[in-house]
N, CA, C and O atoms as a Tripos MOL2 file, in Angstrom:
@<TRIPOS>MOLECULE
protein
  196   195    49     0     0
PROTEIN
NO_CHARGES

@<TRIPOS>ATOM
      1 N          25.7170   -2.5070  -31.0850 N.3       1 UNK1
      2 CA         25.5710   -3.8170  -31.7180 C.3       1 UNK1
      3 C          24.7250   -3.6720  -32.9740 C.2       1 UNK1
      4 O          23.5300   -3.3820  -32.9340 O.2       1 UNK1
      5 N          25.5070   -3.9210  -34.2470 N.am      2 UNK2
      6 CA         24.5160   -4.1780  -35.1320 C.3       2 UNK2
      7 C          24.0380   -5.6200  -35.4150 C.2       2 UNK2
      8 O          24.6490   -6.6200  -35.0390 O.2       2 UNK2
      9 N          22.5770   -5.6270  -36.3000 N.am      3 UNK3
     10 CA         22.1200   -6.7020  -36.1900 C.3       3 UNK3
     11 C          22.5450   -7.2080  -37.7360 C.2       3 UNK3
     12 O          22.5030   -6.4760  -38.7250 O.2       3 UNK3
     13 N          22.9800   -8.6730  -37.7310 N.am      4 UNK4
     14 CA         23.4600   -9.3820  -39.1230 C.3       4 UNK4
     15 C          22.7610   -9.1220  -40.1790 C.2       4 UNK4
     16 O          21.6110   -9.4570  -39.8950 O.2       4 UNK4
     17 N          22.7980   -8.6660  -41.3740 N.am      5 UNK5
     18 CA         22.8060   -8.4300  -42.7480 C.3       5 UNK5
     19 C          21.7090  -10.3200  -43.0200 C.2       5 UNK5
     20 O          22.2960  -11.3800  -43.2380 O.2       5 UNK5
     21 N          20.7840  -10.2460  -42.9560 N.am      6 UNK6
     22 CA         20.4150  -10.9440  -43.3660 C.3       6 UNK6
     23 C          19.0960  -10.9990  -44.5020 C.2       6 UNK6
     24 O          18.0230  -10.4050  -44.4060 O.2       6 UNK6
     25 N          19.6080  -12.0140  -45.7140 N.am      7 UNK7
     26 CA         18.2880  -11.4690  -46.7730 C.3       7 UNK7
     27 C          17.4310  -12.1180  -47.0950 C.2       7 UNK7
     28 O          17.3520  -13.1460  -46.4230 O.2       7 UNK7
     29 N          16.7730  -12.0250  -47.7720 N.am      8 UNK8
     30 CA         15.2910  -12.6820  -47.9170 C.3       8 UNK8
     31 C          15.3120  -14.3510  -48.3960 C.2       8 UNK8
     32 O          16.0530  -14.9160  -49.2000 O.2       8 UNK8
     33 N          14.2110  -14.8760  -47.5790 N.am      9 UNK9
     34 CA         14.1360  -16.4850  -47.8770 C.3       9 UNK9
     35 C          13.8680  -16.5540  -49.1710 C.2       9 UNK9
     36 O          13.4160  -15.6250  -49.8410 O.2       9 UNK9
     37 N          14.1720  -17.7960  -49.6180 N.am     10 UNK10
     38 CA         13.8300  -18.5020  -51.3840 C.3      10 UNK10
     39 C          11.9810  -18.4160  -51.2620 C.2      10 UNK10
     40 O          11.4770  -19.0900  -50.3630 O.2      10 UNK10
     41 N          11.4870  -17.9800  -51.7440 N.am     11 UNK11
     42 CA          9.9460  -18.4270  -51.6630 C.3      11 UNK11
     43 C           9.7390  -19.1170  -52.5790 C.2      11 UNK11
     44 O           8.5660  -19.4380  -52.3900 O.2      11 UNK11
     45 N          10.0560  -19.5900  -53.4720 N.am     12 UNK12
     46 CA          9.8040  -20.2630  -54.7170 C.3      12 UNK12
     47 C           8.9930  -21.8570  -53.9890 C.2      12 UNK12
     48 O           9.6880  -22.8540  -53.7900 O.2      12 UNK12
     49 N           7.9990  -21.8470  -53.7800 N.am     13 UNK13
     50 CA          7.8480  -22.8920  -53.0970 C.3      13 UNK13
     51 C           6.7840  -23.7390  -53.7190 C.2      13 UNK13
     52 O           5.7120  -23.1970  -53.9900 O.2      13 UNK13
     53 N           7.0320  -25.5180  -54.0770 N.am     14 UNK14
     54 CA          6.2470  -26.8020  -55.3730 C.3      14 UNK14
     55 C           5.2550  -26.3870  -54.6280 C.2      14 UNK14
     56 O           5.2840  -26.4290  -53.3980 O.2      14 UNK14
     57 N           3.8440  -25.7500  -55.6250 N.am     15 UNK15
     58 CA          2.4500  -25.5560  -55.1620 C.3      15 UNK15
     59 C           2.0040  -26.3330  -56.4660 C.2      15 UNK15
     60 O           2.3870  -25.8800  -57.5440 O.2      15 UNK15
     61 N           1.0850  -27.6670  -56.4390 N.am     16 UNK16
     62 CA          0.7010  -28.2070  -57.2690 C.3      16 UNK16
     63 C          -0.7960  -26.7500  -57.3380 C.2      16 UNK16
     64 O          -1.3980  -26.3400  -56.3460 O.2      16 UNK16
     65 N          -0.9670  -26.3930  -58.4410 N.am     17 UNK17
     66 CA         -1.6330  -25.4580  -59.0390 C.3      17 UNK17
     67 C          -2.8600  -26.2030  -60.5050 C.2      17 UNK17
     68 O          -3.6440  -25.6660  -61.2870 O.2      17 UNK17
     69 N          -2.4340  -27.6400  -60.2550 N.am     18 UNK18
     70 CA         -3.0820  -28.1530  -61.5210 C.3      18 UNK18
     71 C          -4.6680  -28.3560  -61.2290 C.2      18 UNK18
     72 O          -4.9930  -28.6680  -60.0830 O.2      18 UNK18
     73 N          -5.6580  -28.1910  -62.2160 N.am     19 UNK19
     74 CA         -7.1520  -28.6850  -62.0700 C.3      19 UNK19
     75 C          -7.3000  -29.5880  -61.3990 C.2      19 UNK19
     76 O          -6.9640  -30.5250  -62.1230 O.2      19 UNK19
     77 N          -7.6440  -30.0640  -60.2750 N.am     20 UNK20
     78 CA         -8.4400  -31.5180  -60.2180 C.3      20 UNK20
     79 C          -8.8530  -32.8960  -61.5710 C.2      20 UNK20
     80 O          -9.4040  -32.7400  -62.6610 O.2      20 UNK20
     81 N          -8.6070  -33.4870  -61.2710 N.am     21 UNK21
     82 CA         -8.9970  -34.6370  -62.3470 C.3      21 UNK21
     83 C         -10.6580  -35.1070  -62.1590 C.2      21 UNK21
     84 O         -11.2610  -35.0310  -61.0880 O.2      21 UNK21
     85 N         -11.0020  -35.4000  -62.9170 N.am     22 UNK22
     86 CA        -12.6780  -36.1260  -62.7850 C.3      22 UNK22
     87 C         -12.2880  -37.3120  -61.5980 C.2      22 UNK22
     88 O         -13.0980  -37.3910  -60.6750 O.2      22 UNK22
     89 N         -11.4060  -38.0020  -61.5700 N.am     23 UNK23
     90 CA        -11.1620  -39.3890  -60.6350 C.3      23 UNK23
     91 C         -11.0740  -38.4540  -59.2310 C.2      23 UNK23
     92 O         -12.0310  -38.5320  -58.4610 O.2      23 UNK23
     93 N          -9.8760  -37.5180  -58.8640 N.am     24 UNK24
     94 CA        -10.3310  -36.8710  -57.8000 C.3      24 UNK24
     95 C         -11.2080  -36.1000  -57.1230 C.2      24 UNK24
     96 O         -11.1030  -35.9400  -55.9070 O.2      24 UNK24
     97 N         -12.0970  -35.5840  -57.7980 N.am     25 UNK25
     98 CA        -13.5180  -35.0670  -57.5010 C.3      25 UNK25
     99 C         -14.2990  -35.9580  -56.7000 C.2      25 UNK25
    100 O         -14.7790  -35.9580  -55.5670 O.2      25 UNK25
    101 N         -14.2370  -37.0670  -58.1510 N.am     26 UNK26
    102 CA        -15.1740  -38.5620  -57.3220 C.3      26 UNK26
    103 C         -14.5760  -39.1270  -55.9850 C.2      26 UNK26
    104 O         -15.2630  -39.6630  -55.1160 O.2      26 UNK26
    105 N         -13.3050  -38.9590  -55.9250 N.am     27 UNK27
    106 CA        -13.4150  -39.8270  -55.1730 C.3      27 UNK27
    107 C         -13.4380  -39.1990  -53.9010 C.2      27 UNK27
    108 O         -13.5160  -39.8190  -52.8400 O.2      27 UNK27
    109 N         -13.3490  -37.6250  -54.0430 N.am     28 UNK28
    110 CA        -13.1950  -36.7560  -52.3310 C.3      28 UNK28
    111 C         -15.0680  -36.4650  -52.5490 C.2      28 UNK28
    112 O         -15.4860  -36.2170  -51.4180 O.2      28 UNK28
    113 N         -15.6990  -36.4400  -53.0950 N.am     29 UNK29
    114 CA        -17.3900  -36.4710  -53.2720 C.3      29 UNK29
    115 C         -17.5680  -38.1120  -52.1800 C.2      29 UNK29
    116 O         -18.1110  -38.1370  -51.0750 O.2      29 UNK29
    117 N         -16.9690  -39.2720  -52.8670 N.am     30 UNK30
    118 CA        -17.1210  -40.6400  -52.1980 C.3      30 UNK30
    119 C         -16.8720  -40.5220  -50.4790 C.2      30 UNK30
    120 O         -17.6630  -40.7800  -49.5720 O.2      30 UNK30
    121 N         -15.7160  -40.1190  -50.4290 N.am     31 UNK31
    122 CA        -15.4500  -39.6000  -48.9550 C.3      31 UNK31
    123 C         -15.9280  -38.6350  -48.0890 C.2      31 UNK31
    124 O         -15.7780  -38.7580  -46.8740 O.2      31 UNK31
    125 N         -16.4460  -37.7600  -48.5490 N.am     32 UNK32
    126 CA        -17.6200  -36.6840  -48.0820 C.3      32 UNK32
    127 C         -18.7470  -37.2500  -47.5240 C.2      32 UNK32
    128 O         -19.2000  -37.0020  -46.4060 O.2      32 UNK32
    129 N         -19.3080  -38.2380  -48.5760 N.am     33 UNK33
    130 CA        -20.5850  -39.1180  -47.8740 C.3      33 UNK33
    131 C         -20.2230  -39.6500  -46.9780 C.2      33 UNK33
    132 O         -20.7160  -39.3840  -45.8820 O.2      33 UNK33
    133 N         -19.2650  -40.5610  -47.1080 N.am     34 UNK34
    134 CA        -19.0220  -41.8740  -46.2450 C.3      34 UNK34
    135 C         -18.7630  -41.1680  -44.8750 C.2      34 UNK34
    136 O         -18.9830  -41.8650  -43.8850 O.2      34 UNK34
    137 N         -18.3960  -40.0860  -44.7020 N.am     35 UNK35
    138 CA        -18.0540  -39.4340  -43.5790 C.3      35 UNK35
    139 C         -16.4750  -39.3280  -43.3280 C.2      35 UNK35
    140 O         -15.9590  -38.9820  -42.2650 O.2      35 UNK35
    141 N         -15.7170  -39.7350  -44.6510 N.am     36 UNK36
    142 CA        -14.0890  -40.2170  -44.0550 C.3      36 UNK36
    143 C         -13.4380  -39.1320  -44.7850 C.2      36 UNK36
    144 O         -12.3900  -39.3430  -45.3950 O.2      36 UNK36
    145 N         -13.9370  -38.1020  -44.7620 N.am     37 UNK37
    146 CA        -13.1060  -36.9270  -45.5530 C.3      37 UNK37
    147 C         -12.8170  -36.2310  -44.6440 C.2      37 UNK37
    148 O         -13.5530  -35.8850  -43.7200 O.2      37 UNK37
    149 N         -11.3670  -35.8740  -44.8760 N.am     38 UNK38
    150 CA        -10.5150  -35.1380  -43.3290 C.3      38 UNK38
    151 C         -11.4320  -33.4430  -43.5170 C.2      38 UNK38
    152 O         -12.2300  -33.0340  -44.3610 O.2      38 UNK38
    153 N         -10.8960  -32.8940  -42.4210 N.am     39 UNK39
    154 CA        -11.6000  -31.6020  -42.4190 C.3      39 UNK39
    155 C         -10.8880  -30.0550  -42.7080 C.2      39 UNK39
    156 O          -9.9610  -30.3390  -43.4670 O.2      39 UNK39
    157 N         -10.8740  -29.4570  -42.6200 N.am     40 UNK40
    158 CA        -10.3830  -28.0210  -43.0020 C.3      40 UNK40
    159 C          -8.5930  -28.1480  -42.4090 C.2      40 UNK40
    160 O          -7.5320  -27.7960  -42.9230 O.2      40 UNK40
    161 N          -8.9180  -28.7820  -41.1860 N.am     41 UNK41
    162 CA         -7.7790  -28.9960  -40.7250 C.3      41 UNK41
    163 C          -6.6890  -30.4100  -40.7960 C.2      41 UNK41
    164 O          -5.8500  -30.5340  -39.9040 O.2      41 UNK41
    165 N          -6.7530  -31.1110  -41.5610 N.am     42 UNK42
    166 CA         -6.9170  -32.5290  -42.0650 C.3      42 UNK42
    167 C          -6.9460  -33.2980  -41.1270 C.2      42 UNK42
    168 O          -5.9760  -34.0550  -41.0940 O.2      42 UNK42
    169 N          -7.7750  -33.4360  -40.2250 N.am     43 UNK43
    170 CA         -8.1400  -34.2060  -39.3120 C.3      43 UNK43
    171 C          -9.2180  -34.7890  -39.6910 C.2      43 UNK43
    172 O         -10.3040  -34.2150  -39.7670 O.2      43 UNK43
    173 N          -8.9430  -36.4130  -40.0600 N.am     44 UNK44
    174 CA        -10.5340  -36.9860  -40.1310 C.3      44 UNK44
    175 C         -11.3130  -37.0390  -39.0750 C.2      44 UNK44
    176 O         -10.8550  -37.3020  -37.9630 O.2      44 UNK44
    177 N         -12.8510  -36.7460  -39.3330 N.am     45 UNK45
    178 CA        -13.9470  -36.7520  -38.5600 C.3      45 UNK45
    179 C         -13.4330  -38.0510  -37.6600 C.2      45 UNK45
    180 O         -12.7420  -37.9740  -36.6450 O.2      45 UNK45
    181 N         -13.8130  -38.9650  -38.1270 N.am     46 UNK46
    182 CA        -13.7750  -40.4290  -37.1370 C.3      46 UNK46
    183 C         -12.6560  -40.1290  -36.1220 C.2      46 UNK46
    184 O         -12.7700  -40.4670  -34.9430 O.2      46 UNK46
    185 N         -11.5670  -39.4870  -36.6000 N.am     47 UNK47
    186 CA        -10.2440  -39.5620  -35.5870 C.3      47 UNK47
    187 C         -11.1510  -38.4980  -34.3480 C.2      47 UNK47
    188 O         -10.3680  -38.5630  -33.4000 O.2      47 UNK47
    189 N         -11.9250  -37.9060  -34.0370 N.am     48 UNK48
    190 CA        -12.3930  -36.8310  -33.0180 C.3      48 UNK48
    191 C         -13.5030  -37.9920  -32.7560 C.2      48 UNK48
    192 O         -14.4840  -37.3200  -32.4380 O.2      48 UNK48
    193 N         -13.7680  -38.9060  -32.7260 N.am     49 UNK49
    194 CA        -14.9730  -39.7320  -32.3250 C.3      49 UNK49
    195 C         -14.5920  -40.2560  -31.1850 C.2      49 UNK49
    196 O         -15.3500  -41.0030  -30.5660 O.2      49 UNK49
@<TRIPOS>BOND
     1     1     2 1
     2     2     3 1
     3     3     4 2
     4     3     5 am
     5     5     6 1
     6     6     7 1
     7     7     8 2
     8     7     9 am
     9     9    10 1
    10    10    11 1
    11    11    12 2
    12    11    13 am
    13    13    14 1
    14    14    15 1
    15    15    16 2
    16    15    17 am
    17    17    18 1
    18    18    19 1
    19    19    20 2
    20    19    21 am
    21    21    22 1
    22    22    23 1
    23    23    24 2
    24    23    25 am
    25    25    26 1
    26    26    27 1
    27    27    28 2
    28    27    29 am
    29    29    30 1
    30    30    31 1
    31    31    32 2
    32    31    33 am
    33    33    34 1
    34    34    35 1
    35    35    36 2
    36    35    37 am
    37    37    38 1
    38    38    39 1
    39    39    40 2
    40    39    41 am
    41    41    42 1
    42    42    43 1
    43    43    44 2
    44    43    45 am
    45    45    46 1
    46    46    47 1
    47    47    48 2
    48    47    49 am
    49    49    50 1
    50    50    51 1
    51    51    52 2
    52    51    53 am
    53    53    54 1
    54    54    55 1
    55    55    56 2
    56    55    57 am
    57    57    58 1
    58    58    59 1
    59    59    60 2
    60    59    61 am
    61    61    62 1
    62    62    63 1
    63    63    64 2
    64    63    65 am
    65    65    66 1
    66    66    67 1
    67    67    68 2
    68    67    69 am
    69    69    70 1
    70    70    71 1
    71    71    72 2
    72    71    73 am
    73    73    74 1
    74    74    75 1
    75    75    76 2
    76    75    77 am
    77    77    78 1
    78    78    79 1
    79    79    80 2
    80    79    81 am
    81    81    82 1
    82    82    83 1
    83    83    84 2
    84    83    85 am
    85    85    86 1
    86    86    87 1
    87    87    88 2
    88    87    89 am
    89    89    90 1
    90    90    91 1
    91    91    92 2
    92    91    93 am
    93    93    94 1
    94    94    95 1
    95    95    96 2
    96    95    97 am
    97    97    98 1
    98    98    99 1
    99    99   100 2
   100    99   101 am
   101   101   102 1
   102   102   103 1
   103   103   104 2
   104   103   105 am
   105   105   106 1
   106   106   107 1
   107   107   108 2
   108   107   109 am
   109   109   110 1
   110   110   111 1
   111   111   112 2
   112   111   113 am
   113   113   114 1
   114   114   115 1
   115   115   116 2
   116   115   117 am
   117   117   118 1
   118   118   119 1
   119   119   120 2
   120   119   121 am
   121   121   122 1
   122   122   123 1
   123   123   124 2
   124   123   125 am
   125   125   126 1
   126   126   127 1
   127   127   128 2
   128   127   129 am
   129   129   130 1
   130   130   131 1
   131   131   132 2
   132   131   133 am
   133   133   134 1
   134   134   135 1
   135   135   136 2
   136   135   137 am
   137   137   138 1
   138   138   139 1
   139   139   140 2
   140   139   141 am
   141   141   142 1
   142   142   143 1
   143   143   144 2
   144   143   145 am
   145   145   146 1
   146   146   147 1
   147   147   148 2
   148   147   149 am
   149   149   150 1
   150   150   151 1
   151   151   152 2
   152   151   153 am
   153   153   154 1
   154   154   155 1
   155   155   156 2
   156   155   157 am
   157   157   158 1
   158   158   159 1
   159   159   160 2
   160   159   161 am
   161   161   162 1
   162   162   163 1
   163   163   164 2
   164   163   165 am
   165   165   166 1
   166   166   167 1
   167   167   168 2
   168   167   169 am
   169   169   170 1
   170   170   171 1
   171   171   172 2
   172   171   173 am
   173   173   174 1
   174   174   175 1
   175   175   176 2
   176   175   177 am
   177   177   178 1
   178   178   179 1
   179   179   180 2
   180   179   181 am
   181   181   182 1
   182   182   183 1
   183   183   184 2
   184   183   185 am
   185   185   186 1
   186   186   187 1
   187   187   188 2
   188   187   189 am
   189   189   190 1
   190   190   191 1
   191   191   192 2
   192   191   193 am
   193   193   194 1
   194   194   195 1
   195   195   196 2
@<TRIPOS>SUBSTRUCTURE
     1 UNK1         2 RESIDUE 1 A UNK
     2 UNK2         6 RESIDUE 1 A UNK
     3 UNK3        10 RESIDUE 1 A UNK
     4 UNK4        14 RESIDUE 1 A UNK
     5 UNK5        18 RESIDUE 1 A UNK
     6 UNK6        22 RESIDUE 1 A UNK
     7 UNK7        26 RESIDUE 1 A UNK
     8 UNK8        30 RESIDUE 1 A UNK
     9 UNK9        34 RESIDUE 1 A UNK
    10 UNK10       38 RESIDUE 1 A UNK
    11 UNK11       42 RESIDUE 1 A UNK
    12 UNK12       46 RESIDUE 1 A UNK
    13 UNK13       50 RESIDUE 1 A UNK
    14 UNK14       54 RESIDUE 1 A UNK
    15 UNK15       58 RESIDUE 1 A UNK
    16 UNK16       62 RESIDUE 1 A UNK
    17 UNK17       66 RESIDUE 1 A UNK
    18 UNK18       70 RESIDUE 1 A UNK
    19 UNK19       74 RESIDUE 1 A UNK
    20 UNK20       78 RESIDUE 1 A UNK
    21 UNK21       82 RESIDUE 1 A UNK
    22 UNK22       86 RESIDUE 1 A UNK
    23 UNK23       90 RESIDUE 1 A UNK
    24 UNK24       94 RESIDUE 1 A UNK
    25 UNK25       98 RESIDUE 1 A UNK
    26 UNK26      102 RESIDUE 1 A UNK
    27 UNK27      106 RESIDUE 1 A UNK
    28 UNK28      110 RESIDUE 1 A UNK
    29 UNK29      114 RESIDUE 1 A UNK
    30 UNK30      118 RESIDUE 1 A UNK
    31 UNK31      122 RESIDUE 1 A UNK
    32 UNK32      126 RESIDUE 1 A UNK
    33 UNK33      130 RESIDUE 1 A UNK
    34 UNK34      134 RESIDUE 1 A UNK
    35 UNK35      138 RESIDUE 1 A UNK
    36 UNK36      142 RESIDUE 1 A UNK
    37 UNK37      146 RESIDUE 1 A UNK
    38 UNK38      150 RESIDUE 1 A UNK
    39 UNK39      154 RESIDUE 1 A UNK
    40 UNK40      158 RESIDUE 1 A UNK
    41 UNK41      162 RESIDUE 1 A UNK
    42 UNK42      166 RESIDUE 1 A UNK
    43 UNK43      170 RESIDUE 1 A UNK
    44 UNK44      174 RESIDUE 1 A UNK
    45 UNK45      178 RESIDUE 1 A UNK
    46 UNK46      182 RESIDUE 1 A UNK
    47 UNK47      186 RESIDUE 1 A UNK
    48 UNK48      190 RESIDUE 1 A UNK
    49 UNK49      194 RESIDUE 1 A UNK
């Protein structure tokens, strides 16, 4: 049995790569305090409360 001839996936994959804006800084800084900034895993804090 051979195994199917199969070839490599598309990787070309939309990675927004752009700077941050001054408005998004502020406003994930705003959410950091408040405590409502999701976490590494995007799970907001409050949702584990």
């Amino acid at each position: 049995m051979n195994p199917p001839d199969i070839g490599a996936a598309h990787t070309d994959l939309p990675i927004d790569v752009n700077p941050q804006t001054k408005e998004e800084i502020i406003m994930a800084i705003r959410q950091i305090k408040s405590g409502k900034a999701a976490g590494p895993d995007n799970i907001p804090a409050e949702a584990l409360k």
